[in-house]
C-alpha positions as CSV (number, residue, x, y, z in Angstrom):
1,X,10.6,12.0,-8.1
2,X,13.4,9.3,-8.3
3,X,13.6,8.2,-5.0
4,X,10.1,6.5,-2.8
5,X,8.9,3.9,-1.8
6,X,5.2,3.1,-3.2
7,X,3.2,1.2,-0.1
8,X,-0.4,-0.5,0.0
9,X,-2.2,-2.6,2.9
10,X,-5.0,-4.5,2.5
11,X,-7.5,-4.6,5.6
12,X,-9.7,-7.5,7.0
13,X,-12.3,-5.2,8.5
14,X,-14.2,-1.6,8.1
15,X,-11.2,-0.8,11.4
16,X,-8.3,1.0,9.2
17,X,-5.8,-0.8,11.9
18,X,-7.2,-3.9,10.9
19,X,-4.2,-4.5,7.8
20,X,-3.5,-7.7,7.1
21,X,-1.2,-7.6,4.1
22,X,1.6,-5.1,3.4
23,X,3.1,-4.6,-0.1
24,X,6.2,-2.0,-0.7
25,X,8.3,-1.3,-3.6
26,X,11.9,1.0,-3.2
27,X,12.0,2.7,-6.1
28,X,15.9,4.2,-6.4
29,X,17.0,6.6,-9.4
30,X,14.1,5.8,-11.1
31,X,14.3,2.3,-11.1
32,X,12.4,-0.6,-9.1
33,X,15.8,-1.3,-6.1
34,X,13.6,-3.6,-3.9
35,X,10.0,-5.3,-2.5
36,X,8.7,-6.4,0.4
37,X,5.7,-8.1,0.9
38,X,4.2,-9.9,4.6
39,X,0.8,-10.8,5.7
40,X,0.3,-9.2,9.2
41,X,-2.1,-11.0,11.7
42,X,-4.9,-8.0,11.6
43,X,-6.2,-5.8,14.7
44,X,-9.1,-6.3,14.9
45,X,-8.4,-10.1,14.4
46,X,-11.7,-10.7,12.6
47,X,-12.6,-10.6,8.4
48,X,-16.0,-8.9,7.7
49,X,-17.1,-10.9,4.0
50,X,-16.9,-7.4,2.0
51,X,-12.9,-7.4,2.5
52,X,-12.2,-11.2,2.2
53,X,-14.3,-10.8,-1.2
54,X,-12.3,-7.8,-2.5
55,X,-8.6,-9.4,-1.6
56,X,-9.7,-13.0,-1.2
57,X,-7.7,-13.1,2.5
58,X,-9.5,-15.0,5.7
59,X,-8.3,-15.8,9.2
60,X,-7.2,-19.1,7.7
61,X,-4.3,-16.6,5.5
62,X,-3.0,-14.5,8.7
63,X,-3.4,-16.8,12.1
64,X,-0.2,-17.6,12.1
65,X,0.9,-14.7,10.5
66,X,3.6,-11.5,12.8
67,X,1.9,-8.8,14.2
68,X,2.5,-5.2,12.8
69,X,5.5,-4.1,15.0
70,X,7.5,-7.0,13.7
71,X,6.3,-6.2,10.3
72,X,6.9,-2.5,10.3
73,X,10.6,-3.5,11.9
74,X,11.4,-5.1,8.7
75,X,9.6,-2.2,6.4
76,X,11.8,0.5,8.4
77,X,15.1,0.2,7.2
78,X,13.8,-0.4,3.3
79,X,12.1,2.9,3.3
80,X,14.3,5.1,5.7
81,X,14.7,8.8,4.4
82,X,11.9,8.0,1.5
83,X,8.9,10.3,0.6
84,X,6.1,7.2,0.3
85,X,3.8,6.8,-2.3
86,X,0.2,5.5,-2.6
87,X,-2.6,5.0,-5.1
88,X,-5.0,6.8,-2.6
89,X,-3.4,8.3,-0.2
90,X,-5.9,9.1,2.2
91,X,-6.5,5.4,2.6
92,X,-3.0,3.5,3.2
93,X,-1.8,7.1,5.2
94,X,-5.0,6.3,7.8
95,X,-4.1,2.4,7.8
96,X,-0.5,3.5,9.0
97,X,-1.4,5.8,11.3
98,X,-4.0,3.9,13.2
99,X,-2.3,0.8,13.4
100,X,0.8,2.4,14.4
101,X,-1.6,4.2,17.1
102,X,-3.4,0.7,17.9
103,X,0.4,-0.5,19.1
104,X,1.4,2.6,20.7
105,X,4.0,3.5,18.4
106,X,5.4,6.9,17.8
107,X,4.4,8.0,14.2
108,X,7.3,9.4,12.3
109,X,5.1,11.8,10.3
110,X,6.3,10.0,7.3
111,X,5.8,12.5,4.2
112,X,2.8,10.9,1.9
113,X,2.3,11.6,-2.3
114,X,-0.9,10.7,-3.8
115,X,-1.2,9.0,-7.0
116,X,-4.2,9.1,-7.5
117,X,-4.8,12.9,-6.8
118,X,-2.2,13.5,-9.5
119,X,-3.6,10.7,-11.6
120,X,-6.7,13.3,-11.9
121,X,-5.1,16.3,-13.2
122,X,-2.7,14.3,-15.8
123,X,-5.3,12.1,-17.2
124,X,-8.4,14.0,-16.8
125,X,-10.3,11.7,-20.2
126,X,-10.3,8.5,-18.2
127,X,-13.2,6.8,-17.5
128,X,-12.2,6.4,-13.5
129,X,-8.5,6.8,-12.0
130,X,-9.0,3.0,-10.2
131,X,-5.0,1.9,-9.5
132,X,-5.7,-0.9,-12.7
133,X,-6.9,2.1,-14.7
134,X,-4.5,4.4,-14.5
135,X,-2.0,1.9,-14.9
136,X,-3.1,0.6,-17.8
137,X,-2.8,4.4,-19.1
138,X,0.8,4.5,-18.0
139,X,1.7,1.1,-19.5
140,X,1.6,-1.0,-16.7
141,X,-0.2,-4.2,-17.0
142,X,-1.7,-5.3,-13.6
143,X,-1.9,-8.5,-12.7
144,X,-3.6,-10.1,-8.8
145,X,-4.9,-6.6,-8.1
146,X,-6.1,-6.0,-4.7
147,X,-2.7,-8.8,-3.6
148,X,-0.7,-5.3,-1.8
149,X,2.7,-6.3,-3.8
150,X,0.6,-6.3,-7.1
151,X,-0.6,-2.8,-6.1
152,X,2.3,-0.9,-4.2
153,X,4.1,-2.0,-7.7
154,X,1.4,-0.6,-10.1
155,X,1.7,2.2,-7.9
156,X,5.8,3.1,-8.3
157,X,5.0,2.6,-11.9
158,X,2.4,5.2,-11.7
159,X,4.6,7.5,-9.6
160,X,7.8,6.9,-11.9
161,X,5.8,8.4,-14.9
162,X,3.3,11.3,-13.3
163,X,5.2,12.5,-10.3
């Protein structure tokens, strides 16, 4: 696959529609063609201390922060006509989908790949497919994992060599 974009969101509670950070990289003939990265002012608008721990975002980070819609408006254009791409699919596809149903927006049914499904089958001999992991295996050195621009781009790399 030569054309995607990668995508991760970060949430601020257990509520999938709760994302507070987006992160996406365009990847475009096999080579990174653009990022974007916002923090979004969560719905629910409340951190639970298990998710500040794990990306180190508080209320303090996204008060003042857009709401998805405006977000998303941006996001749009950047990733118009591409397959996306995440490192656990079943998460990021579940954020989308419920905050885009928490705003009453029409879901385009946008066509999802799996990294770390794939990640699986191609390196069966690692000791856990974690994004940093499986990285690491395809010789990407993360940096700020758990920030969702560090992640959506560890994530393209990890497409642009298993998919």
């Amino acid at each position: 696959m030569r054309d995607f974009a990668a995508i991760d969101f970060e949430t601020a509670n257990n509520e999938r529609s709760s994302v507070c950070s987006v992160g996406v990289v365009i990847v475009r003939n096999g080579e990174i063609a653009d990022s974007f990265y916002s923090l979004i002012q969560p719905e629910p608008n409340y951190y639970n201390y298990w998710c500040s721990r794990v990306h180190g975002l508080c209320c303090q980070d996204t008060d003042g922060a857009p709401v998805f819609p405006k977000v998303w408006a941006q996001i749009e254009p950047l990733i118009e006509g591409l397959p996306l791409v995440a490192h656990n699919r079943p998460f990021d596809e579940s954020c989308l989908r419920a905050v885009f149903r928490v705003y009453q927006m029409d879901y385009p049914d946008y066509e999802f790949y799996d990294t770390l499904c794939v990640s699986r089958m191609k390196f069966p001999f690692l000791p856990n497919h974690q994004l940093q992991t499986v990285a690491s295996a395809c010789g990407f050195s993360m940096r700020n994992h758990h920030h969702a621009l560090a992640d959506a781009e560890a994530c393209a790399w990890i497409a642009r060599e298993i998919l």
